[in-house]
BAROKE-15611 format. One record per atom (N, C-alpha, C): residue number from 1; chain; x, y, z negated. Coordinates in Angstrom, 1 decimal, m for minus. Atoms other than C-alpha are relative to their C-alpha. Layout:
BEGIN
ATOM   fiza   nudren     east    north       up
ATOM    NUM        A        X        Y        Z
...
This chain:
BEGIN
ATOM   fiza   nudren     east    north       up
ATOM      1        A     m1.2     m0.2     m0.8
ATOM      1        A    163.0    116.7     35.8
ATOM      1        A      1.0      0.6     m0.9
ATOM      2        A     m1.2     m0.5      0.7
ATOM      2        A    166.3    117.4     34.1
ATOM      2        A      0.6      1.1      0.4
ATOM      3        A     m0.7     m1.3     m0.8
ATOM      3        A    168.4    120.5     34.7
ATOM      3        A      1.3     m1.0     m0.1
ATOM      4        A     m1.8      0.3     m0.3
ATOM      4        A    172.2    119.4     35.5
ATOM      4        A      1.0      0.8     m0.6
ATOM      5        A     m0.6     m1.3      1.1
ATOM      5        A    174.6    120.7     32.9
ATOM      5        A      0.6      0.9      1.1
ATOM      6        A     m0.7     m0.8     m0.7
ATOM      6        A    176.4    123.3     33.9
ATOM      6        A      1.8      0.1     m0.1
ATOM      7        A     m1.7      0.4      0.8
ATOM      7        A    180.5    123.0     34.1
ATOM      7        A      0.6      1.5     m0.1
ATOM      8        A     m0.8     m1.0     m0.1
ATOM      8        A    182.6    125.7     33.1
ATOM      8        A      1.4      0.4      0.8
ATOM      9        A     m1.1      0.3     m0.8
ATOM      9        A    185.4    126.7     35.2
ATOM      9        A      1.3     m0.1     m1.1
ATOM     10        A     m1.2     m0.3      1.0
ATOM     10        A    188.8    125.9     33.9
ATOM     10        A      0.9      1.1     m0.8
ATOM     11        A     m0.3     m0.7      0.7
ATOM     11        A    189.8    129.0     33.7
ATOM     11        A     m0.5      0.8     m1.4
ATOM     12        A      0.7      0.0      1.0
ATOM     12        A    187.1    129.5     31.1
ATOM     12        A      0.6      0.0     m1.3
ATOM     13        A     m0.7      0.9      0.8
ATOM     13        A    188.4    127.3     29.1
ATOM     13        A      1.4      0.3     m0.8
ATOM     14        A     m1.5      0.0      0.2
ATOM     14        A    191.7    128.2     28.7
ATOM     14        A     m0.1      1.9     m0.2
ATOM     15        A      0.2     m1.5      0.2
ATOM     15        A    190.6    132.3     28.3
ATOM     15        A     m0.2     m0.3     m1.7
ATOM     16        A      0.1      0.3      1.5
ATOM     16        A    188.9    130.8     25.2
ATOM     16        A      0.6      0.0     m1.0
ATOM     17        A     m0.8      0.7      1.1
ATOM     17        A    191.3    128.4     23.6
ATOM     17        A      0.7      1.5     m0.5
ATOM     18        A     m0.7     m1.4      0.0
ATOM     18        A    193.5    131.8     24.4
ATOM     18        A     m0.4      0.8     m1.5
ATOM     19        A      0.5     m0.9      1.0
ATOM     19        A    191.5    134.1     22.5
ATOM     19        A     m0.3     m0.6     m1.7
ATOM     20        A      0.3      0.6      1.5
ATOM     20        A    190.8    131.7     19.3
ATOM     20        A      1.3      0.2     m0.2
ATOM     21        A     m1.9      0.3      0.6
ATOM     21        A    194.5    131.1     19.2
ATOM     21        A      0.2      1.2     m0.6
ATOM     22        A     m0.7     m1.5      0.5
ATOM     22        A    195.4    134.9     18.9
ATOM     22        A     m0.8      0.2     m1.2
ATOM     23        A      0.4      0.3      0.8
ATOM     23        A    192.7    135.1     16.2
ATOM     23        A      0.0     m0.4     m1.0
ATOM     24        A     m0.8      0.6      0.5
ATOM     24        A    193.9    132.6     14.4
ATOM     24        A      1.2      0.2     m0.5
ATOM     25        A     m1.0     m0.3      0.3
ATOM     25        A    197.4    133.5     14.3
ATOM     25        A      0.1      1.7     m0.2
ATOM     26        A      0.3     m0.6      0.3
ATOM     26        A    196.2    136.6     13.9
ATOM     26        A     m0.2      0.3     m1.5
ATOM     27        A      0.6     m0.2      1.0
ATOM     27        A    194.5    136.0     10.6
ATOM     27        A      1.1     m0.4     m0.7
ATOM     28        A     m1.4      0.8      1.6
ATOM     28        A    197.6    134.0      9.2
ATOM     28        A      1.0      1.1      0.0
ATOM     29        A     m1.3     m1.3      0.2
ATOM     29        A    199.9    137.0      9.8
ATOM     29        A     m0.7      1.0     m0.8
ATOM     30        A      0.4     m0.6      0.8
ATOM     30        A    197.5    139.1      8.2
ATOM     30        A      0.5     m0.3     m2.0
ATOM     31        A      0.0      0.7      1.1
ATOM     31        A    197.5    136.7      5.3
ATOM     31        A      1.8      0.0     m0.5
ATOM     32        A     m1.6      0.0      0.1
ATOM     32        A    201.5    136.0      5.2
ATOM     32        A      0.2      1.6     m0.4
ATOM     33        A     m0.7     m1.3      0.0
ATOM     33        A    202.1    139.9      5.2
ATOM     33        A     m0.8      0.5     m1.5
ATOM     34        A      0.5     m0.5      1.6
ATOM     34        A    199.6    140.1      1.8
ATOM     34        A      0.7     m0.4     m1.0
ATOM     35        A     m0.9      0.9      1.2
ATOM     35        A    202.0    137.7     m0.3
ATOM     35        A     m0.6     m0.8     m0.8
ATOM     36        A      1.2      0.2      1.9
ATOM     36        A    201.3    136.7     m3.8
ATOM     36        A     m0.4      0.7      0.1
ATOM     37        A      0.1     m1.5      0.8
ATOM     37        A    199.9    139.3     m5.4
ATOM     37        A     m1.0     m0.6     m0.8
ATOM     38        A      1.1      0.6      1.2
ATOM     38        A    198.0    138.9     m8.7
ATOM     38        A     m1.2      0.8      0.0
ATOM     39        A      1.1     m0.5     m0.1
ATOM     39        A    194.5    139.1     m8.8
ATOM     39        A     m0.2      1.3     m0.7
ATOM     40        A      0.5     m1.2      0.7
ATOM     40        A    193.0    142.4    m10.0
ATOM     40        A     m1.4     m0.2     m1.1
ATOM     41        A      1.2      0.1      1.0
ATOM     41        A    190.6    142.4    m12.9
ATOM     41        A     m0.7      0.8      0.3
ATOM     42        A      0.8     m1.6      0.0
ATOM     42        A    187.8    144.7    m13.1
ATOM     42        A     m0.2      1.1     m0.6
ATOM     43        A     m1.2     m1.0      0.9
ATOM     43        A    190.1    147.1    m14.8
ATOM     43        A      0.7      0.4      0.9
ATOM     44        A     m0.8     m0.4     m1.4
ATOM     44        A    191.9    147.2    m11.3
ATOM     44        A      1.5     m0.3     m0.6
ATOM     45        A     m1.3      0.5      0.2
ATOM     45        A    194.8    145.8    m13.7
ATOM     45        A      0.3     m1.4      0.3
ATOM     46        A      0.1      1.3     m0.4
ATOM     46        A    196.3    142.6    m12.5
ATOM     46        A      0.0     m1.0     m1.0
ATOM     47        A      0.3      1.0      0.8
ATOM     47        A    194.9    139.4    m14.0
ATOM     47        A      1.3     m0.8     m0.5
ATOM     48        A     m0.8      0.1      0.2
ATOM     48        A    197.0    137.7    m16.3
ATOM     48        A      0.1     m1.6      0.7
ATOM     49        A     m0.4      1.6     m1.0
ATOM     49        A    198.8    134.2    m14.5
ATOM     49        A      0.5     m0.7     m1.2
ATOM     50        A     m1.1      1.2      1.0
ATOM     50        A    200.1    130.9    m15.9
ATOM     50        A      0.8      0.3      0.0
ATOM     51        A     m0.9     m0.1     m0.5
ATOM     51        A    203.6    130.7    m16.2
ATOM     51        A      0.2     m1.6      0.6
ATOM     52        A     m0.2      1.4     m0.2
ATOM     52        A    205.4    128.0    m14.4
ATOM     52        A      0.1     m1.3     m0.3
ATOM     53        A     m0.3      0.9      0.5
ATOM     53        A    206.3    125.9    m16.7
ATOM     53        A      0.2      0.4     m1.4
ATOM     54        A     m0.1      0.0      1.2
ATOM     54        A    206.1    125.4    m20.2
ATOM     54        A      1.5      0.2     m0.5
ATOM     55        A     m1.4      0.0      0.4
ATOM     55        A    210.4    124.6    m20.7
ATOM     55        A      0.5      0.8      0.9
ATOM     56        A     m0.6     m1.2     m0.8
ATOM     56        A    211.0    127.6    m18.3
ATOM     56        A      1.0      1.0     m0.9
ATOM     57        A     m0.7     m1.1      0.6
ATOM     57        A    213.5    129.7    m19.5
ATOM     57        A     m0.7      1.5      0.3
ATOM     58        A      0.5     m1.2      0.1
ATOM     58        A    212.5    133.1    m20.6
ATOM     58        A      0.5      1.3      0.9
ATOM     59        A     m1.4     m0.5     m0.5
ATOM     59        A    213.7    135.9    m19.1
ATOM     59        A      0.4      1.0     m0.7
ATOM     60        A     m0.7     m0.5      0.7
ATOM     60        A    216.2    137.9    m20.4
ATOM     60        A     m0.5      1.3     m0.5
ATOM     61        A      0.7     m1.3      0.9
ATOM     61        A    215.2    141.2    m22.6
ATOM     61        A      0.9      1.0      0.9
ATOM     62        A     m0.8     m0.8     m1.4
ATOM     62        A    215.7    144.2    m19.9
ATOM     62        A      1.6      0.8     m0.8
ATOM     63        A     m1.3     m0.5      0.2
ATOM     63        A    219.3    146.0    m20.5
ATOM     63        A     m0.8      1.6     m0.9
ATOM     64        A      0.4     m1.3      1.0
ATOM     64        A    218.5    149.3    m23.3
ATOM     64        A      0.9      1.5      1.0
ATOM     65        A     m1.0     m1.4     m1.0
ATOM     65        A    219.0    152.9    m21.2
ATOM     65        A      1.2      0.6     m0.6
ATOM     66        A     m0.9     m0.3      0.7
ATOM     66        A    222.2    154.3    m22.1
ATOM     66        A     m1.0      1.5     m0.2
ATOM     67        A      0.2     m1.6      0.0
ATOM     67        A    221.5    157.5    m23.6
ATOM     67        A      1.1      1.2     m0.1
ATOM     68        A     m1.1     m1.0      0.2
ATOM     68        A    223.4    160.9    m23.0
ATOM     68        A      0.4      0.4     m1.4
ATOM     69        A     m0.7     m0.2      1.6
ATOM     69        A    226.1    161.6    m25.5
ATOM     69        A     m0.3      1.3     m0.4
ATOM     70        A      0.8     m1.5      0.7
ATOM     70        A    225.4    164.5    m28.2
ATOM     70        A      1.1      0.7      0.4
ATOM     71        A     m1.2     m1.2      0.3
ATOM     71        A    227.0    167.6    m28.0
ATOM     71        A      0.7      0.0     m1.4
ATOM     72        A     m0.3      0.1      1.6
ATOM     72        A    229.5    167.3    m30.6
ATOM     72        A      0.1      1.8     m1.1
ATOM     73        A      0.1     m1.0      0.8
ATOM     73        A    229.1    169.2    m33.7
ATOM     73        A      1.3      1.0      0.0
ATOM     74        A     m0.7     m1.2      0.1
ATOM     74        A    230.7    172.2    m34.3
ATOM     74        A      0.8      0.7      0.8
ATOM     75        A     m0.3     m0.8     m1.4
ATOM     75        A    230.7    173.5    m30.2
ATOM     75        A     m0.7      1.4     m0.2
ATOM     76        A      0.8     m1.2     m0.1
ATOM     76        A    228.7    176.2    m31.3
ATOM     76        A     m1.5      0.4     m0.1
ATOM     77        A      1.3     m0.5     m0.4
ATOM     77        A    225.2    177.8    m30.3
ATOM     77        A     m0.3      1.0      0.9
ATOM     78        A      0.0     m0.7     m1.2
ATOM     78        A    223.8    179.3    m27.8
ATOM     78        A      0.3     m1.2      1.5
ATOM     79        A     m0.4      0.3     m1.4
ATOM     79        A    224.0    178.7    m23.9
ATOM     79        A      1.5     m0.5      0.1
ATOM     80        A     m1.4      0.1      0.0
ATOM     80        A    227.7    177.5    m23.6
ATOM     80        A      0.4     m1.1      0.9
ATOM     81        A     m0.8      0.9     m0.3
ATOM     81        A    229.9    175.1    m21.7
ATOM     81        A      0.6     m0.9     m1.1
ATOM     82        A     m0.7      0.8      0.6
ATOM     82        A    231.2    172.1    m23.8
ATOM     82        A      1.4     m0.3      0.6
ATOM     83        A     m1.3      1.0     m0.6
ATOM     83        A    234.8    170.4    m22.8
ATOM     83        A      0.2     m0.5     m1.4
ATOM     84        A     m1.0      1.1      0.8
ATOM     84        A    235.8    167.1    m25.2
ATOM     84        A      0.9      0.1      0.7
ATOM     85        A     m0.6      0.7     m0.3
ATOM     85        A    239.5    166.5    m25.0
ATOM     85        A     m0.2     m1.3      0.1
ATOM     86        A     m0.1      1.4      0.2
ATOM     86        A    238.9    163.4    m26.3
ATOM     86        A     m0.8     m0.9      0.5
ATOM     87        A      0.8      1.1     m0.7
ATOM     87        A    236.0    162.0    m24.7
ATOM     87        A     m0.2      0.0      1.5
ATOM     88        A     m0.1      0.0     m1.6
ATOM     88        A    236.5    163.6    m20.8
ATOM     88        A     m1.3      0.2      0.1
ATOM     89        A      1.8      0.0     m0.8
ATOM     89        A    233.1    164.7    m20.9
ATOM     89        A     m0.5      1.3     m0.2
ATOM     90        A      0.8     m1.5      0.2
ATOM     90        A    231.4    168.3    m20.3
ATOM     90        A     m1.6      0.2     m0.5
ATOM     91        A      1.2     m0.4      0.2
ATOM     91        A    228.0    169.2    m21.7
ATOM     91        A     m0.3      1.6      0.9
ATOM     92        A      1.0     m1.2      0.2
ATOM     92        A    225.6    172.2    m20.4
ATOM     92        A     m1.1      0.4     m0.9
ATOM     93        A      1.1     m0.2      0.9
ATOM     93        A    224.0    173.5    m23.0
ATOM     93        A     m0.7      1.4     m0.1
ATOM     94        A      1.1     m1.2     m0.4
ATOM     94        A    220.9    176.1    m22.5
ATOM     94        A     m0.1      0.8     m1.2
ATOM     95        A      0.1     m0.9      1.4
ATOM     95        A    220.1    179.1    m24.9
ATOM     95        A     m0.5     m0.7     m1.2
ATOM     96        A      1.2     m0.1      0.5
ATOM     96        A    217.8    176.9    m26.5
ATOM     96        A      0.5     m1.5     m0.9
ATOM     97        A     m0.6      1.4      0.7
ATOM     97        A    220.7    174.2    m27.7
ATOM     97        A     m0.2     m1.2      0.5
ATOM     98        A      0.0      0.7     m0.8
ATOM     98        A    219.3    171.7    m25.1
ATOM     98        A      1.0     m0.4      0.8
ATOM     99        A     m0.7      0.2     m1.1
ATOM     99        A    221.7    169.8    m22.9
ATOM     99        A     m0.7      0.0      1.2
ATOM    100        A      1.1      0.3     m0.7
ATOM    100        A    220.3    170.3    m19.7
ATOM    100        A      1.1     m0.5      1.1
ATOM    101        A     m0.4      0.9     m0.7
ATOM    101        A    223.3    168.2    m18.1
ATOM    101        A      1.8     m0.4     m0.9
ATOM    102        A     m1.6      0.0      0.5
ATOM    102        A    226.5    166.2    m19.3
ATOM    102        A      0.6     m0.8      0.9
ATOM    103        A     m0.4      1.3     m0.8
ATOM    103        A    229.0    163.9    m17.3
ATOM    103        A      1.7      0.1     m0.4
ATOM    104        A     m1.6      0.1      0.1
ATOM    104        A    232.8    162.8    m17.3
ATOM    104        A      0.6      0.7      0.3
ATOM    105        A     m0.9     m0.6     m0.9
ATOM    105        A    235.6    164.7    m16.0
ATOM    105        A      1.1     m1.0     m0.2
ATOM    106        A     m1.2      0.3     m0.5
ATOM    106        A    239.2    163.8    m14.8
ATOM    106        A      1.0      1.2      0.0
ATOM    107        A     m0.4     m1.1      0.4
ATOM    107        A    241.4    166.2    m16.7
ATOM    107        A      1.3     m0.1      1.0
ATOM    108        A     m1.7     m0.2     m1.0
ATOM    108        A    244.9    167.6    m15.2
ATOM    108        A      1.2     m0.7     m1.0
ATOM    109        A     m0.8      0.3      0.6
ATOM    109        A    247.8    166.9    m16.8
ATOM    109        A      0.8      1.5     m1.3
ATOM    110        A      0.1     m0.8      1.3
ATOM    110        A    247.8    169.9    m19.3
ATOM    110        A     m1.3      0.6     m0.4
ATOM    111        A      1.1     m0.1      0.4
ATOM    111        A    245.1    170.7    m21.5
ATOM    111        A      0.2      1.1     m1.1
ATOM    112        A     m0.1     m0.8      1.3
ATOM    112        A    244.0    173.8    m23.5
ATOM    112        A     m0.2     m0.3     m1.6
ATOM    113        A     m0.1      0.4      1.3
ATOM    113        A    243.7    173.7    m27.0
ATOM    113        A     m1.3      0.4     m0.3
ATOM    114        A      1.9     m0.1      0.5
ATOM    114        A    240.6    173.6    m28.8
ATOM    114        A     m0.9      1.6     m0.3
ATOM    115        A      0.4     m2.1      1.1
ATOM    115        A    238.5    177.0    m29.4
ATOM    115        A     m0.9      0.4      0.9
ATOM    116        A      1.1     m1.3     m0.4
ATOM    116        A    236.4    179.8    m27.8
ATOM    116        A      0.6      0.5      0.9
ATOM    117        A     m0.4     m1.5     m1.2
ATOM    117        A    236.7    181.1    m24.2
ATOM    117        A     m1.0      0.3      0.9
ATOM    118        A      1.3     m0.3     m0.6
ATOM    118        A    234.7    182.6    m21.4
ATOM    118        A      0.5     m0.2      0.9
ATOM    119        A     m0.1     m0.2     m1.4
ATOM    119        A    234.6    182.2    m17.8
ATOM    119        A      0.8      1.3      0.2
ATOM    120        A     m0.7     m1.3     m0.1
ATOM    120        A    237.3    184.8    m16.4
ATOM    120        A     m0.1      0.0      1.4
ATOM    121        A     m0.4      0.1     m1.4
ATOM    121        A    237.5    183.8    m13.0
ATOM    121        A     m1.1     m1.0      0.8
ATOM    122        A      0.9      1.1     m0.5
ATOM    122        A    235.1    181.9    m10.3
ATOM    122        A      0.6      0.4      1.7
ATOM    123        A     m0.9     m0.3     m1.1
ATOM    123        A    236.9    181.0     m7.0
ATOM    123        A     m1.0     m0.9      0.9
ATOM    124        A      0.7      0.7     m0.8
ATOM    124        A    234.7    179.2     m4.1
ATOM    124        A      0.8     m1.0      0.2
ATOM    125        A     m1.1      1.4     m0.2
ATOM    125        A    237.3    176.9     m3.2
ATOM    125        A      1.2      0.8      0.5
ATOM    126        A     m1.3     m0.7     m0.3
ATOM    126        A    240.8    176.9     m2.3
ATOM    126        A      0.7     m1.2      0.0
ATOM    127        A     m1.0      1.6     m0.2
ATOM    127        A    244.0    174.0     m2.3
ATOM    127        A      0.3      0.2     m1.6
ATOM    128        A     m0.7      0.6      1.5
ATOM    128        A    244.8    172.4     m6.0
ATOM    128        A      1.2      0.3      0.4
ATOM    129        A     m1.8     m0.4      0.3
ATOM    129        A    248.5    172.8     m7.3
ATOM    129        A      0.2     m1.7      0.1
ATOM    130        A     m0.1      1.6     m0.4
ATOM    130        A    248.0    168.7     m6.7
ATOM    130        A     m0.2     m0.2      2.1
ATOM    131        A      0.6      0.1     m1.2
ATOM    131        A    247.2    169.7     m2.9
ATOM    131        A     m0.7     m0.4      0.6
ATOM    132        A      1.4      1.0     m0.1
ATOM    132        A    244.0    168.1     m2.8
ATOM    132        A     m1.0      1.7      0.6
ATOM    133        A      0.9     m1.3     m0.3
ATOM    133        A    241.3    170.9     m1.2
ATOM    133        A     m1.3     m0.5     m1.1
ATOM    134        A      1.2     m0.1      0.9
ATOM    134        A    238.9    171.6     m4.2
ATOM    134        A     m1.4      1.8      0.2
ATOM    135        A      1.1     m1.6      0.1
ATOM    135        A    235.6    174.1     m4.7
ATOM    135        A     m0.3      0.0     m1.5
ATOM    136        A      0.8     m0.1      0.9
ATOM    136        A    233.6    175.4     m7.1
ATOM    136        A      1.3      0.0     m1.4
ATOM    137        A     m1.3     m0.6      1.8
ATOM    137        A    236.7    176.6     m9.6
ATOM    137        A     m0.4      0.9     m0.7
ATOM    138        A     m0.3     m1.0      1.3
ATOM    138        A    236.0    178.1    m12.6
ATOM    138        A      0.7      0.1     m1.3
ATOM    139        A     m1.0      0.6      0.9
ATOM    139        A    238.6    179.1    m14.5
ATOM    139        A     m0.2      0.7     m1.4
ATOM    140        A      0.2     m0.6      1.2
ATOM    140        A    238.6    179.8    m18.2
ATOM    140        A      0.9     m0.3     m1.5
ATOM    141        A     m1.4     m0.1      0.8
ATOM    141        A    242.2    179.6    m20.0
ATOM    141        A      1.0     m0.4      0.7
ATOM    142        A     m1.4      0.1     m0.6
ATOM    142        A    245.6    179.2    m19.3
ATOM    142        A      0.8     m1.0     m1.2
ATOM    143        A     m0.6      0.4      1.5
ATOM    143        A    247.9    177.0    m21.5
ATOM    143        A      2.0     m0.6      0.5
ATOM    144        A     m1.2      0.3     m0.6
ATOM    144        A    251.5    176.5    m21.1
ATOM    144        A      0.5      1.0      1.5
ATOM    145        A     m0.2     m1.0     m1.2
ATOM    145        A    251.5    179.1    m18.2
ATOM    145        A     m0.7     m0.4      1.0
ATOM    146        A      0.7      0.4     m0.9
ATOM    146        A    249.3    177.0    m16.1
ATOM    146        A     m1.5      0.4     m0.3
ATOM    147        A      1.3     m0.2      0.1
ATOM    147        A    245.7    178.2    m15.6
ATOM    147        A     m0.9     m0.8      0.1
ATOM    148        A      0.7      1.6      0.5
ATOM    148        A    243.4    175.5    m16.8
ATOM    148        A     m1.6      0.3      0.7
ATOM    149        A      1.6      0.0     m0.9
ATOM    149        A    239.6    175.4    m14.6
ATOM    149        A     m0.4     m1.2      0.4
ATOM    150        A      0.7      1.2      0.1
ATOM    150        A    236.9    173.0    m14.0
ATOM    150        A      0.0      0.6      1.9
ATOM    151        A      0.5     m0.2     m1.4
ATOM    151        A    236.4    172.4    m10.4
ATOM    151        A     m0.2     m1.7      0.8
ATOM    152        A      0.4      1.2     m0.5
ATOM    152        A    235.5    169.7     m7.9
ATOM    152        A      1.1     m0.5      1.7
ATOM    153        A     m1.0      0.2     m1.9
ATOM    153        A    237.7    167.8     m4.5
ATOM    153        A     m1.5      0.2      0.7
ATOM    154        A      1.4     m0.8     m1.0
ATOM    154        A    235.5    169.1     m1.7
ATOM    154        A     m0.6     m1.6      0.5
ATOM    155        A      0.7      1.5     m0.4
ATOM    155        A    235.4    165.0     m0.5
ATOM    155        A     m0.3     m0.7     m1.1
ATOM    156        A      0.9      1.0      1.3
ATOM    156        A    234.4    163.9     m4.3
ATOM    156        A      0.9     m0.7     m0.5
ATOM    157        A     m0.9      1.1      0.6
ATOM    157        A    237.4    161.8     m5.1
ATOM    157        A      0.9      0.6     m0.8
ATOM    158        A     m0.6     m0.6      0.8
ATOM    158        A    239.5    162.6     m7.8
ATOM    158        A      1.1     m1.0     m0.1
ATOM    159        A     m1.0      0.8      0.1
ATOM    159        A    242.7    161.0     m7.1
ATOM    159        A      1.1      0.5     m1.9
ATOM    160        A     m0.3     m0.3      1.0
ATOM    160        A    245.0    161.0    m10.3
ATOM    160        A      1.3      0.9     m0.3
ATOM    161        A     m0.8     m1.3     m0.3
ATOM    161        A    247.5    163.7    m10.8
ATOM    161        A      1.3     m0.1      0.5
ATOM    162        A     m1.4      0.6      0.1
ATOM    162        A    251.2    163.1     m9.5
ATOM    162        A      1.1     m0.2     m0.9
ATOM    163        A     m1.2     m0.1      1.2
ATOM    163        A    253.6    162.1    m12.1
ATOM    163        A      0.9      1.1      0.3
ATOM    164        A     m1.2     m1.2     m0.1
ATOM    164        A    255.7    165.1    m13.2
ATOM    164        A     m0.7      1.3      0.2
ATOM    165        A      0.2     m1.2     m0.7
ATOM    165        A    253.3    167.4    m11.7
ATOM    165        A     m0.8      0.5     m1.4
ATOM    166        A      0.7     m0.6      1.4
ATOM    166        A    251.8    170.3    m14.3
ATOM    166        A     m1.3      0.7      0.7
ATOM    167        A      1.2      0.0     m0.2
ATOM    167        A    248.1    170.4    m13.4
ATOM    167        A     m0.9      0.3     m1.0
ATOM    168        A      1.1     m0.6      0.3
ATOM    168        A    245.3    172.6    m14.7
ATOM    168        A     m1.4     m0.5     m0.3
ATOM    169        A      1.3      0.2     m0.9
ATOM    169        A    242.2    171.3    m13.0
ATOM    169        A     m0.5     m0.9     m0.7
ATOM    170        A      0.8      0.6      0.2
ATOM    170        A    239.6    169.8    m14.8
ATOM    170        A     m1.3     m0.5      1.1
ATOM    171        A      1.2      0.4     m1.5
ATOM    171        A    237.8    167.7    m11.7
ATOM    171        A     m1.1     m1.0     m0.2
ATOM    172        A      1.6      0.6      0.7
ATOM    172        A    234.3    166.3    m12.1
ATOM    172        A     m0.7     m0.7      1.6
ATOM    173        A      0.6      0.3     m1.3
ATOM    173        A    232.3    164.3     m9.2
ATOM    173        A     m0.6      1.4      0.8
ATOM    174        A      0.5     m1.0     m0.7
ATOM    174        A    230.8    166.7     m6.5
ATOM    174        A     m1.3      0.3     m0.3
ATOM    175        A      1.4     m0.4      0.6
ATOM    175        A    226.8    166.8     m7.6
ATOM    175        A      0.7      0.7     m1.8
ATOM    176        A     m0.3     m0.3      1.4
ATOM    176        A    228.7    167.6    m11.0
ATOM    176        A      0.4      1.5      0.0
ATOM    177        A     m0.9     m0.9     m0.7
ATOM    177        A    230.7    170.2     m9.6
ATOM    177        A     m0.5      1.4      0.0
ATOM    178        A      1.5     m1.3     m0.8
ATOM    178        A    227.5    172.3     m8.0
ATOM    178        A     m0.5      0.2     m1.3
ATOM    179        A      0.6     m0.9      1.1
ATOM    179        A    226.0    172.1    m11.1
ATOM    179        A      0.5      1.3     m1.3
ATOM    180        A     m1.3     m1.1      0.6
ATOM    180        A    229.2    173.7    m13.0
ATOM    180        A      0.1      1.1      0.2
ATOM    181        A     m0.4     m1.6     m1.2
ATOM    181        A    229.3    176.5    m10.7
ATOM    181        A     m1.1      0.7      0.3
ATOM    182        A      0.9     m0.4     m0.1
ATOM    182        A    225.7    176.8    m10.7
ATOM    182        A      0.1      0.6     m1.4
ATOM    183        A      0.6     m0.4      1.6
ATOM    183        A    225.5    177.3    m15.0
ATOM    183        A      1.3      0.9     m0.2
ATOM    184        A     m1.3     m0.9      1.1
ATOM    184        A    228.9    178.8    m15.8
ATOM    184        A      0.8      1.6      0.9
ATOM    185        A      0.1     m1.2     m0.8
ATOM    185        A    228.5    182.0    m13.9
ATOM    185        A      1.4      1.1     m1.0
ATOM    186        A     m1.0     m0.5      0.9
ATOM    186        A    231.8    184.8    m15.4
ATOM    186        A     m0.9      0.8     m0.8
ATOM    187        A      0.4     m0.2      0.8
ATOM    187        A    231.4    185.4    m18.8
ATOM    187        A     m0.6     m0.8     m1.1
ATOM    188        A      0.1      0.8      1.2
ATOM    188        A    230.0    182.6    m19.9
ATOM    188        A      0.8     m0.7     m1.0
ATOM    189        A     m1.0      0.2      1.4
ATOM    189        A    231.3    180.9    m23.3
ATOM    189        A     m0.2     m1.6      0.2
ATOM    190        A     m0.9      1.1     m0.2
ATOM    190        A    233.5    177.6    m23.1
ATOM    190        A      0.5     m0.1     m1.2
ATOM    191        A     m0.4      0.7      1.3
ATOM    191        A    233.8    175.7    m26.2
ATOM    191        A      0.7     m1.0      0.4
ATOM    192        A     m0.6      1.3     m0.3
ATOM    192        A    236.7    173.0    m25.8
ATOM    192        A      0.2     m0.8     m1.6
ATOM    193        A     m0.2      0.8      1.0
ATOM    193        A    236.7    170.4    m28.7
ATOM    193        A      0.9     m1.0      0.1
ATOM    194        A     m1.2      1.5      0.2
ATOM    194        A    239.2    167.6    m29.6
ATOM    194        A     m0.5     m1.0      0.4
């Protein structure tokens, strides 16, 4: 005697397909979200690949880091402040003759003359003689009757001076600024070179 198959109900059926399906697209999203990726050797470094194509163009040799400019000769020794006229650019340099930061400035429209000074003055902020609101002033000569200081615009922009106007203010971006005001505490020694 035979047994009589047995039918499934439809909603069976359709729970199943269900559940494969999710499964399924399940596993391919898994897959899609791994990418490439180059095999691993058993080094755990990735195995080396073909390339594309033999007449592939190469690719280009990466761009060389700029490296920070030297302190120029004959600023001194010791801990000091640098200022180039000529290049717009400040060094910090540690007891130990290391730079341990340089970057650009955006001078005023008068500039001391080259030589040996110290920090005399350190002002938290206040309004430029350009009326711009700056911080982090430290000043460390006078020239022409105007008092010459490094300091920073409190919003980071360094607009350019107004024609005519006789401006002091050596202004530097704002991360530049803090560090200025962090190293060149009064007293310290400010070498300005040509």
């Amino acid at each position: 005697m035979s047994v009589p198959a047995r039918r499934l109900p439809s909603w069976a059926w359709v729970t199943g397909l269900t559940v494969g399906a999710i499964a399924v697209v399940t596993t391919l999203a898994v897959q899609a979200d791994q990418g490439t990726r180059p095999v691993a050797s058993a080094t755990g470094r990735p195995a080396p690949t073909a390339s594309a194509s033999a007449s592939a163009s190469p690719r280009p040799a990466p761009t060389p880091k700029k490296t920070a400019a030297a302190v120029p000769d004959g600023s001194g020794v010791g801990r000091r402040i640098v200022y180039s006229l000529g290049q717009h650019r400040v060094w910090l340099v540690d007891a130990s003759d290391a730079t341990s930061r340089t970057f650009t400035v955006w001078p005023g429209t008068v500039s001391p003359t080259a030589g040996s000074y110290t920090v005399s003055l350190r002002k938290d902020a206040t309004t430029g003689s350009d009326g711009v609101a700056i911080e982090h002033i430290v000043y460390f000569a006078a020239a022409s009757g105007v008092n010459i200081a490094f300091s920073n615009a409190v919003n980071g922009a360094s607009p350019p001076p107004a024609a005519g106007s006789r401006t002091g203010g050596i202004r530097m971006p704002k991360a530049d600024g803090t560090a200025l005001w962090a190293f060149g505490s009064t007293g310290t020694k400010v070498t300005v070179v040509g």
